[in-house]
C-alpha positions as a LaTeX table, in Angstrom:
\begin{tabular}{lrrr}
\hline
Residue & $x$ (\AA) & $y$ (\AA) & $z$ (\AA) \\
\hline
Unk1 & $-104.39$ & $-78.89$ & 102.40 \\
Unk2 & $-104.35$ & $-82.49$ & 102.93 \\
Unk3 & $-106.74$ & $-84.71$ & 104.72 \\
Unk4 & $-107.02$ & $-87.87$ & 105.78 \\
Unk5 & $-109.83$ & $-89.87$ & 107.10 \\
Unk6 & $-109.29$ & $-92.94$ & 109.13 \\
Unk7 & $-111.81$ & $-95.17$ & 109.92 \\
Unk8 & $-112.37$ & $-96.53$ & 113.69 \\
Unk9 & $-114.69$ & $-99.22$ & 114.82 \\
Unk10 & $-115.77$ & $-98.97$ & 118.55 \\
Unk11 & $-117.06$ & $-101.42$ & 120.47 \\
Unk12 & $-120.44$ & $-99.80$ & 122.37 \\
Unk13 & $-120.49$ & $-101.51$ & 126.11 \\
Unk14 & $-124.18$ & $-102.04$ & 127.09 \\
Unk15 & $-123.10$ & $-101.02$ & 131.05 \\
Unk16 & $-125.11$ & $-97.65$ & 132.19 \\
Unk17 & $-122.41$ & $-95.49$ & 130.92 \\
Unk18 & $-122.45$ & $-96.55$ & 127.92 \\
Unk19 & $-118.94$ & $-96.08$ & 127.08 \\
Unk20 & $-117.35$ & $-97.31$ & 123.41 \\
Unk21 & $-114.11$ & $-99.44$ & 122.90 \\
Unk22 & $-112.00$ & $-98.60$ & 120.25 \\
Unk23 & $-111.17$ & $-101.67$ & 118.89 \\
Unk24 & $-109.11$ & $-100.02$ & 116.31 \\
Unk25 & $-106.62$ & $-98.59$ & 118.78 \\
Unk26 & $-106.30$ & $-102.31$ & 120.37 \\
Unk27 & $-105.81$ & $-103.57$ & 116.68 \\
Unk28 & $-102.60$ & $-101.83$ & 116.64 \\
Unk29 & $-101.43$ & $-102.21$ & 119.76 \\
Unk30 & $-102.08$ & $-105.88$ & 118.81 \\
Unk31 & $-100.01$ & $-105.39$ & 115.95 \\
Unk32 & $-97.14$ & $-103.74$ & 117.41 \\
Unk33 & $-96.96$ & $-106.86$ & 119.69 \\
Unk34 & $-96.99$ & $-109.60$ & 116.57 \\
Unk35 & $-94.14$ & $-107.31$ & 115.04 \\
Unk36 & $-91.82$ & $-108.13$ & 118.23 \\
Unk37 & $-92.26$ & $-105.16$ & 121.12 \\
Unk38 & $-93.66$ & $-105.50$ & 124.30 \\
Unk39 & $-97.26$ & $-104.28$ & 125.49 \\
Unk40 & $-95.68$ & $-101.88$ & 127.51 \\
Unk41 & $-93.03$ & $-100.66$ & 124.68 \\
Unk42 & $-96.13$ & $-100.62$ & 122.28 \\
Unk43 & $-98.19$ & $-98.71$ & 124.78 \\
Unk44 & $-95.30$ & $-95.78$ & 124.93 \\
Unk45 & $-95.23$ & $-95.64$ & 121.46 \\
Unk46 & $-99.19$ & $-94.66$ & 121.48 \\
Unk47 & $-98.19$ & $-92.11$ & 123.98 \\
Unk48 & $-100.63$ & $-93.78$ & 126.71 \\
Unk49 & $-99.83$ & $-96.04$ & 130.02 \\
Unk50 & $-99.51$ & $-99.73$ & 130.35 \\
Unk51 & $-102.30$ & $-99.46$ & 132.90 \\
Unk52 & $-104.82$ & $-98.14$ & 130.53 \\
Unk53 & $-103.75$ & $-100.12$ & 127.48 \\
Unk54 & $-103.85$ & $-103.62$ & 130.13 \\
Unk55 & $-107.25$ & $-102.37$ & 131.37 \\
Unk56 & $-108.67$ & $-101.22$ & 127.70 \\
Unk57 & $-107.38$ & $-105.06$ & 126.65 \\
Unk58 & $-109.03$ & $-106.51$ & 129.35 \\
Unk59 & $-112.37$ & $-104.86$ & 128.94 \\
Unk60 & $-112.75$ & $-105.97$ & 125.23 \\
Unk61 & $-111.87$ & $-109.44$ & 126.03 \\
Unk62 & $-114.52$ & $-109.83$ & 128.68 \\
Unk63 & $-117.29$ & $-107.90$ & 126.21 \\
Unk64 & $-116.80$ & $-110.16$ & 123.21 \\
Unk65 & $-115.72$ & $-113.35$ & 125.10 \\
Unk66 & $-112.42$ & $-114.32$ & 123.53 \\
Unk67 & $-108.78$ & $-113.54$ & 124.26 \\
Unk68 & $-106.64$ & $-111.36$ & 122.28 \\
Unk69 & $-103.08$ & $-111.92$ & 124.24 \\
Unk70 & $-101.77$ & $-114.92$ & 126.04 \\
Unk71 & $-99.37$ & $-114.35$ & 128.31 \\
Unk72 & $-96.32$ & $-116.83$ & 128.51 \\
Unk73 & $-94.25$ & $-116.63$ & 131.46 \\
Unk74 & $-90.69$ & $-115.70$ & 130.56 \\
Unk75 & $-91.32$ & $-115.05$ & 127.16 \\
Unk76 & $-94.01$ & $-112.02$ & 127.23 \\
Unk77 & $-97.23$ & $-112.16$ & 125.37 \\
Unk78 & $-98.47$ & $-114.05$ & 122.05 \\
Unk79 & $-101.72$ & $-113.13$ & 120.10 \\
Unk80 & $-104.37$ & $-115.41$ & 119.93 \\
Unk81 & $-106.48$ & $-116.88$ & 116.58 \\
Unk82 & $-108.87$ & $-114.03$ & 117.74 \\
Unk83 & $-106.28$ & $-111.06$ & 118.07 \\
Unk84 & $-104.90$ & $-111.75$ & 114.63 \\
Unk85 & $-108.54$ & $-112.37$ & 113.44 \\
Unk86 & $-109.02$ & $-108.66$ & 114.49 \\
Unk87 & $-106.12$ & $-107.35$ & 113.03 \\
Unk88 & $-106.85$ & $-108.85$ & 109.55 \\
Unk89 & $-110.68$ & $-107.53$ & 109.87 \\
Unk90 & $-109.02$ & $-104.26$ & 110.71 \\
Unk91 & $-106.40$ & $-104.09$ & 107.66 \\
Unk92 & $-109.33$ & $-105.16$ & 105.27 \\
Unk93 & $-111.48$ & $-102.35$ & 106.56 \\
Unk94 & $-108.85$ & $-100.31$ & 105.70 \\
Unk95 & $-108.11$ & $-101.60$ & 102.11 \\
Unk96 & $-111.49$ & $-101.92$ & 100.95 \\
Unk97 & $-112.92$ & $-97.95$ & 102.22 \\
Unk98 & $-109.23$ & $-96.55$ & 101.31 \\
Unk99 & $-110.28$ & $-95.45$ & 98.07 \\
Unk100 & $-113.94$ & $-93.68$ & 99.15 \\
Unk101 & $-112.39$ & $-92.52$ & 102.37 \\
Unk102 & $-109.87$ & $-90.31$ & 100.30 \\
Unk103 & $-112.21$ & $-89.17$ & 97.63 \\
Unk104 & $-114.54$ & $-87.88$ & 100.64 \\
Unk105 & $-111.42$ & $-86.65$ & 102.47 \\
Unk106 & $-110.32$ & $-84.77$ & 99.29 \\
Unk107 & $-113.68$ & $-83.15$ & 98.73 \\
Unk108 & $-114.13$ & $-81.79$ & 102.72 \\
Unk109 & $-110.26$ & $-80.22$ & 101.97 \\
Unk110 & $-111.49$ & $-78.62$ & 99.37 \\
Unk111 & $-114.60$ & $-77.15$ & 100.50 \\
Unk112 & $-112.40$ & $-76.24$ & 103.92 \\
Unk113 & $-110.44$ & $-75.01$ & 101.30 \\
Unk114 & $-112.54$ & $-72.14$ & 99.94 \\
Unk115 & $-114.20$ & $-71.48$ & 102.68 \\
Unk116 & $-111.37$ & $-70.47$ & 104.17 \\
Unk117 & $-110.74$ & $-68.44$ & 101.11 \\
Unk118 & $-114.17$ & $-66.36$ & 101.54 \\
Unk119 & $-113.59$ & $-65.69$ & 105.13 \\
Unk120 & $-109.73$ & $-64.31$ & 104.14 \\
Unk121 & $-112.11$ & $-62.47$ & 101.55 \\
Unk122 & $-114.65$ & $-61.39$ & 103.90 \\
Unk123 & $-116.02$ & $-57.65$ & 104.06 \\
Unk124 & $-116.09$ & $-56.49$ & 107.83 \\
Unk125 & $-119.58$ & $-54.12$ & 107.47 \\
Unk126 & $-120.13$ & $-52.06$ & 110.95 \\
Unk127 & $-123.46$ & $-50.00$ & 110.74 \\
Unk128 & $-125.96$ & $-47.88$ & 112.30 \\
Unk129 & $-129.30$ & $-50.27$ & 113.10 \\
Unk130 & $-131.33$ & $-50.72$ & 110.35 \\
Unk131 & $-133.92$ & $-53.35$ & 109.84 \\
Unk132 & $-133.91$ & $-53.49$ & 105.73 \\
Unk133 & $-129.79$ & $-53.56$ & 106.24 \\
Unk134 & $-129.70$ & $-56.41$ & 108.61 \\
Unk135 & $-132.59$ & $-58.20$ & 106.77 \\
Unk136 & $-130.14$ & $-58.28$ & 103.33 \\
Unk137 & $-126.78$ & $-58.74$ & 105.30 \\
Unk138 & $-127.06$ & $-62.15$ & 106.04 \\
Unk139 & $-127.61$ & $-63.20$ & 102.74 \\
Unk140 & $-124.14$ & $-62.08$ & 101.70 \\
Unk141 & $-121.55$ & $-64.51$ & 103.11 \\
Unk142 & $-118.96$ & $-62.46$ & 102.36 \\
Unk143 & $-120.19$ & $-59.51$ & 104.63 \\
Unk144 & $-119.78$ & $-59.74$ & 108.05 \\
Unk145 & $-122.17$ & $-57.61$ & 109.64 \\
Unk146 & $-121.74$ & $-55.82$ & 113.11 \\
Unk147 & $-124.75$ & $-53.10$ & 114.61 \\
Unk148 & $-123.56$ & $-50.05$ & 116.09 \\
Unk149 & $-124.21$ & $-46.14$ & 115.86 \\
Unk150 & $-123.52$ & $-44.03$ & 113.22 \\
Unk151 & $-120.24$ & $-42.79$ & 115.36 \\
Unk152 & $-118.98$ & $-45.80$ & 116.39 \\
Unk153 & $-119.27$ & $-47.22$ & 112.76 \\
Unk154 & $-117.61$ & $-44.50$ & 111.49 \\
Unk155 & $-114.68$ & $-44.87$ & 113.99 \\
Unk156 & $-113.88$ & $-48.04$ & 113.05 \\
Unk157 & $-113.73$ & $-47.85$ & 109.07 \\
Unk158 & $-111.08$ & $-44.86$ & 110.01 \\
Unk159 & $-109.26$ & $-47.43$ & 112.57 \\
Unk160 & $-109.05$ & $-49.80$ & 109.76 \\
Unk161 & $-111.21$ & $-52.24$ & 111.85 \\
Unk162 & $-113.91$ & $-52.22$ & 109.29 \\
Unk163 & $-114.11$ & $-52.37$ & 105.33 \\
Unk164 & $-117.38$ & $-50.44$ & 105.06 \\
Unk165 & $-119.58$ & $-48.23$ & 107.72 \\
Unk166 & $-123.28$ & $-47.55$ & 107.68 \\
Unk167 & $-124.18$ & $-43.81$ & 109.24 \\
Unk168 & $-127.26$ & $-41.50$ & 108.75 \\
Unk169 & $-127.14$ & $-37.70$ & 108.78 \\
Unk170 & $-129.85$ & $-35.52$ & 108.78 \\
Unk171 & $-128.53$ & $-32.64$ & 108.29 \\
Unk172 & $-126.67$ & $-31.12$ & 104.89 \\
Unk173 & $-124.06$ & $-29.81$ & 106.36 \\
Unk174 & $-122.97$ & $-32.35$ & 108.74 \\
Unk175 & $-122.59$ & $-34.73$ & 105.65 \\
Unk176 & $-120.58$ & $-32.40$ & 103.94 \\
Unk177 & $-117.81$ & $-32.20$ & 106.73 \\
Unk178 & $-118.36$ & $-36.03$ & 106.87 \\
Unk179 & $-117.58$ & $-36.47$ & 103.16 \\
Unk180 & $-114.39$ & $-33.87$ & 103.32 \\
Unk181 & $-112.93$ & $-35.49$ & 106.01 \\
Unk182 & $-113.48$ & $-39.01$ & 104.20 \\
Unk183 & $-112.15$ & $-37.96$ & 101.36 \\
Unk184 & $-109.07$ & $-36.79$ & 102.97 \\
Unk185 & $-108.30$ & $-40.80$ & 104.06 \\
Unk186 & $-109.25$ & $-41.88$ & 100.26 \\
Unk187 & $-112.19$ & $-42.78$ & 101.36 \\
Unk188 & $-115.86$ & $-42.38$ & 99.31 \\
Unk189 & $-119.56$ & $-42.05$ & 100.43 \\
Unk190 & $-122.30$ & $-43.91$ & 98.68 \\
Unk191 & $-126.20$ & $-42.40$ & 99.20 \\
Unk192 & $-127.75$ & $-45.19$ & 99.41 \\
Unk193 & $-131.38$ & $-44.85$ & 100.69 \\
Unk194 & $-133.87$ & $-42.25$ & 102.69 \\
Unk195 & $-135.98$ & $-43.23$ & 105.38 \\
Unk196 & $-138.50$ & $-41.24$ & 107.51 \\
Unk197 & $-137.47$ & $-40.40$ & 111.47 \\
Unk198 & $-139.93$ & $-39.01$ & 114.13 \\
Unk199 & $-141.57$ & $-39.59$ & 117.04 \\
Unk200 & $-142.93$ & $-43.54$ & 117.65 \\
Unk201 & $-146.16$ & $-42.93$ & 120.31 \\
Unk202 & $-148.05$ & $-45.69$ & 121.83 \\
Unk203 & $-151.01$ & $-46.45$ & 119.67 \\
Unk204 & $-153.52$ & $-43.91$ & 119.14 \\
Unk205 & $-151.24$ & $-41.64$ & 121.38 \\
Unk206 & $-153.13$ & $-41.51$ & 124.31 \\
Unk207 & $-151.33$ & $-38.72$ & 125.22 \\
Unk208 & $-151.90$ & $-36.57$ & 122.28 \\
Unk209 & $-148.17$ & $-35.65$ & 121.91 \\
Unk210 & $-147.98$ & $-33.49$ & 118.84 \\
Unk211 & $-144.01$ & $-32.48$ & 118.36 \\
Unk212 & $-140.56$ & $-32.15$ & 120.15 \\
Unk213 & $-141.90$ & $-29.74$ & 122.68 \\
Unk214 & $-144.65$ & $-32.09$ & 123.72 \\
Unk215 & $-141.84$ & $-34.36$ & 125.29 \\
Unk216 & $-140.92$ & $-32.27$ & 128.24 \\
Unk217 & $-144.45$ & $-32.52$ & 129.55 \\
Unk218 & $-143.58$ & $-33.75$ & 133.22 \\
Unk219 & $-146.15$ & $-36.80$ & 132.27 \\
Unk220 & $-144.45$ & $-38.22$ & 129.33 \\
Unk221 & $-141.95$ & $-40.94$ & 129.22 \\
Unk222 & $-139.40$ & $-41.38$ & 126.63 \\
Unk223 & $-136.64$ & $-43.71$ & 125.36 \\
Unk224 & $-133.78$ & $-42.72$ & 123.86 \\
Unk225 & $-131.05$ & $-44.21$ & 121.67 \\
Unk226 & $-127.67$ & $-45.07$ & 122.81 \\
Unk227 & $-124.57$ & $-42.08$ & 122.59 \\
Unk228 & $-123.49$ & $-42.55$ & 119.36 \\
Unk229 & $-126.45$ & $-43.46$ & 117.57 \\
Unk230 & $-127.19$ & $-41.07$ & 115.03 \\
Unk231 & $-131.09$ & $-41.12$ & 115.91 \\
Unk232 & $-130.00$ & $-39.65$ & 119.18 \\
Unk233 & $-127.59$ & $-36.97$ & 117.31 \\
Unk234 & $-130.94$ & $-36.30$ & 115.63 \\
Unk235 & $-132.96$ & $-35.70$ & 118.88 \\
Unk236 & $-130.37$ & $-33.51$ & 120.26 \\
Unk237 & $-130.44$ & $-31.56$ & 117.38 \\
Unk238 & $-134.12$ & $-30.97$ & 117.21 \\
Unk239 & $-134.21$ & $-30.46$ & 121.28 \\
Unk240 & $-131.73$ & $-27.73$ & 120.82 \\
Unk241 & $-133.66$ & $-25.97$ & 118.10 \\
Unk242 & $-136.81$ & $-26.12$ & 120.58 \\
Unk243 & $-134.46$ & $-24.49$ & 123.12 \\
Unk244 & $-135.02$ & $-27.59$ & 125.25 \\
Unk245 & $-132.49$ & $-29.20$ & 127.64 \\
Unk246 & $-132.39$ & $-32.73$ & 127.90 \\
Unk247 & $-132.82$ & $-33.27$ & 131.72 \\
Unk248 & $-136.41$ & $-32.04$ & 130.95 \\
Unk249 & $-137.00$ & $-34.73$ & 128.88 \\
Unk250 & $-137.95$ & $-37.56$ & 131.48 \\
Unk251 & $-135.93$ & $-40.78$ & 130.68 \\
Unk252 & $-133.36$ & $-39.15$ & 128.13 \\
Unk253 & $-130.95$ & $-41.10$ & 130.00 \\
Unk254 & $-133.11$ & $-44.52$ & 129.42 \\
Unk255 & $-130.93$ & $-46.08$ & 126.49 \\
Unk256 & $-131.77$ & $-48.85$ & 124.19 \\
Unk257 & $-129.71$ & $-49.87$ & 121.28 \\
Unk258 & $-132.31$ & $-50.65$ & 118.36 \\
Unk259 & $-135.57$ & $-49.28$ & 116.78 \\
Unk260 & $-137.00$ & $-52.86$ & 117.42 \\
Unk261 & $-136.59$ & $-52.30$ & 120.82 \\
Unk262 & $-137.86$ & $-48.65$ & 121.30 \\
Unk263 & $-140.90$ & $-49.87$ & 119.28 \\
Unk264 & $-140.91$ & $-52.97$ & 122.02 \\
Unk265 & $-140.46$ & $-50.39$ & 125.22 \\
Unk266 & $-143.25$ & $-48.34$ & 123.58 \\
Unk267 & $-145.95$ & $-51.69$ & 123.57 \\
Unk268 & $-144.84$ & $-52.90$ & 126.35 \\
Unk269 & $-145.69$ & $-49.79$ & 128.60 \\
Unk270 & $-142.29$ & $-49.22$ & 129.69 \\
Unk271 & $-142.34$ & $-45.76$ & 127.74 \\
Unk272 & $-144.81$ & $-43.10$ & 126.07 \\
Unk273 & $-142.37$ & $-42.02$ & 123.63 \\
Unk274 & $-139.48$ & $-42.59$ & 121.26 \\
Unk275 & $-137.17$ & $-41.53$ & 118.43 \\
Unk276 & $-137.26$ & $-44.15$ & 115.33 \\
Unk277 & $-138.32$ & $-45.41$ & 111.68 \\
Unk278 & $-141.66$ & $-44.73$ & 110.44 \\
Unk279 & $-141.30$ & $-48.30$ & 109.13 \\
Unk280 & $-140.98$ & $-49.83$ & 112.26 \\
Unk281 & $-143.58$ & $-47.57$ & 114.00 \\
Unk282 & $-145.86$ & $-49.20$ & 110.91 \\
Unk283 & $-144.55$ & $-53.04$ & 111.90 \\
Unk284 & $-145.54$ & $-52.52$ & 115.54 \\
Unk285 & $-148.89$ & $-50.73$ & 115.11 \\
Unk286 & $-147.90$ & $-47.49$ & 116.79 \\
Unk287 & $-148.32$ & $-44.28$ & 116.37 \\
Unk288 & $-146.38$ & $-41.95$ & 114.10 \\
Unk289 & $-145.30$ & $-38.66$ & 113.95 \\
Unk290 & $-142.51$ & $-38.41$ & 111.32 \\
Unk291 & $-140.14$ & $-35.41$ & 111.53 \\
Unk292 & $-137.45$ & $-35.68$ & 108.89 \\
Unk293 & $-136.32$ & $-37.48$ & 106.10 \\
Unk294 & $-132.72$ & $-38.72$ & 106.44 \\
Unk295 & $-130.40$ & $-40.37$ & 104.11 \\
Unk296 & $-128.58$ & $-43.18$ & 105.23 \\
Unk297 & $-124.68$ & $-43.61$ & 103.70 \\
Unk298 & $-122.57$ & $-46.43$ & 103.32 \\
Unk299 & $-118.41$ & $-45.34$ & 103.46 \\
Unk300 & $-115.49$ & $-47.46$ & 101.90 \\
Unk301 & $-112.46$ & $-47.18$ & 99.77 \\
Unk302 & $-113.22$ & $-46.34$ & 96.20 \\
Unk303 & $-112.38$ & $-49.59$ & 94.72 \\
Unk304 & $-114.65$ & $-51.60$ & 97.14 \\
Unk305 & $-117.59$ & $-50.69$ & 95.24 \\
Unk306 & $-116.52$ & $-51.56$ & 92.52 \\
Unk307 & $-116.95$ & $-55.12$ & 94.08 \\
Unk308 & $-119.36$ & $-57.58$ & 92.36 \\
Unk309 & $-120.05$ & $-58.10$ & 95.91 \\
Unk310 & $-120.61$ & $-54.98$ & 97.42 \\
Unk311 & $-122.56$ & $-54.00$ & 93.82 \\
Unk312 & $-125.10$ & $-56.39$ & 94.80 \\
Unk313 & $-125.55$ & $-55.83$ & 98.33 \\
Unk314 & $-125.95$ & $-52.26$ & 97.23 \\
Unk315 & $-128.53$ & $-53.06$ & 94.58 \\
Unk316 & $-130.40$ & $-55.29$ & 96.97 \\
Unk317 & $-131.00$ & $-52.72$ & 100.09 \\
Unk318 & $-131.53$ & $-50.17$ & 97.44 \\
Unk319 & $-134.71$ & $-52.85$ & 95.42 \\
Unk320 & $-136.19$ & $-53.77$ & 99.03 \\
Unk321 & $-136.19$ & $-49.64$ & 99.94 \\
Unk322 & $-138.33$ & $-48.53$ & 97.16 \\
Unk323 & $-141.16$ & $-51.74$ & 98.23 \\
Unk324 & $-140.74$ & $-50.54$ & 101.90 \\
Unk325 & $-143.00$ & $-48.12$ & 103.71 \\
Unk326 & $-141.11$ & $-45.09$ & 105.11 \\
Unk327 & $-138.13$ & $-45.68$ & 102.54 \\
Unk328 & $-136.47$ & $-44.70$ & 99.35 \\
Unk329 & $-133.71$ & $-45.59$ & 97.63 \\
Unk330 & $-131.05$ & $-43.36$ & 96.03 \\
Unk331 & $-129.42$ & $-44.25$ & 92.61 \\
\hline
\end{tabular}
């Protein structure tokens, strides 16, 4: 990659639109004309009309008072004292910031350079919403992080859309059909922390909701968690142990796409009730009812974590779970 930077001084007009000359582009033009061709010939070369270019010329000389061009009837135009005192002011700008110019043009390649390299080297990371997760992501510039549910992550690292996905499973044996059919697209699954799920209730639960079953009281309003999202695999799982159907459960069909923002429904008074993190419950102030401890899994190609990059995102999510309420990590 080569750059080049090349310096241009404008002329700022003090009328109310304060529009800028380039004085550089009339230099050359200028120059063109000393080296034999015609305004109009040097205005095609610029790729610009003889209109503008006779209008630009115009303007400059009735800002800074002096001519640039005389005209001579039958024998085109001449520059003036003051056109070829511009073009001389213009070549010795040129000659005297050549040297800087380059060196700074040289170092912006080269930082373009690599950072060009670390986005060809970038990890795509699609995951199930996690606040400790996207706390650490964007600390990694190499990771580029995307929130989705477990499903939906999942999907995409078998698509080949994604280098790593982020699920949670609560259960033991739904992680062990996840694993075997990972494993059958050489793929691996890393434990990588636990974290506490129940029921987030407004604060001092007002409506003394103590379980599951308490949810298809007619007088209770929940939020749930987008299709997908493993939190709401979770729910249905537990509603279907309680022999409950979901259209008792009065706004089952209310979806939001974070804990942050069932934990915001909740205080807000939009809802009574909600599926999430015992950690966020904790952040908000609300009430907590916690249910089951899940582990949450990152998925990738072997080799990827061997990664010096993926080691330490690892090691970081895994150091912030064991200071957070509601977590633990998994070495």
């Amino acid at each position: 990659m080569k750059l080049l930077i090349q310096p241009t001084l404008l002329l700022k007009t003090p009328n109310y639109h304060q529009r800028s000359l380039d004085l550089t582009h009339i230099g050359n033009l200028l120059k063109s004309v000393e080296q034999g061709k015609t305004l109009a010939a040097a205005a095609k070369d610029l790729n610009v009309s003889y209109r503008t270019v006779w209008n630009e010329l115009k303007e400059a000389e009735q800002e800074l008072g002096c001519k640039f061009l005389d005209r001579i009837k039958g024998h085109g135009s001449r520059i003036t004292p003051a056109g070829r005192l511009l073009i001389s002011s213009l070549e010795r700008l040129d000659l005297q910031l050549a040297g800087e110019t380059q060196r700074l043009a040289d170092d912006i390649g080269m930082k373009l350079a690599n950072h060009i390299k670390k986005k060809f080297d970038q990890f795509i990371f699609c995951s199930s919403n996690d606040p400790l997760i996207e706390l650490i992501s964007p600390k990694f510039d190499e990771i580029e992080f995307e929130t989705m549910g477990s499903g939906h992550a999942l999907d995409r690292l078998l698509e080949e859309k994604a280098s790593i996905a982020g699920f949670h499973v609560s259960d033991p044996q739904e992680i062990k059909g996840i694993q075997d059919h990972l494993q059958r697209r050489n793929l691996t699954v890393v434990p990588l922390m636990q974290r506490v799920q129940g029921l987030i209730l407004a604060k001092r639960n007002p409506l003394k909701i103590k379980s599951v079953r308490d949810l298809a009281r007619p007088e209770v309003r929940f939020i749930n968690r987008q299709k997908g999202a493993g939190t709401r695999l979770l729910l249905d799982r537990l509603l279907e142990r309680e022999g409950l159907k979901t259209k008792q459960i009065k706004g089952y069909a209310h979806e939001e796409f974070t804990h942050n923002a069932i934990a915001t429904s909740i205080l807000a008074g939009q809802a009574d009730a909600g599926m999430g993190l015992q950690y966020i419950a904790k952040e908000y102030g609300l009430h907590f009812i916690p249910i089951e401890t899940e582990t949450f899994y990152l998925a990738m190609k072997p080799q990827l974590r061997e990664n010096k990059t993926i080691r330490a995102f690892i090691k970081s999510v895994q150091n912030h779970s064991n200071k957070t309420p509601g977590y633990q990590a998994i070495r």
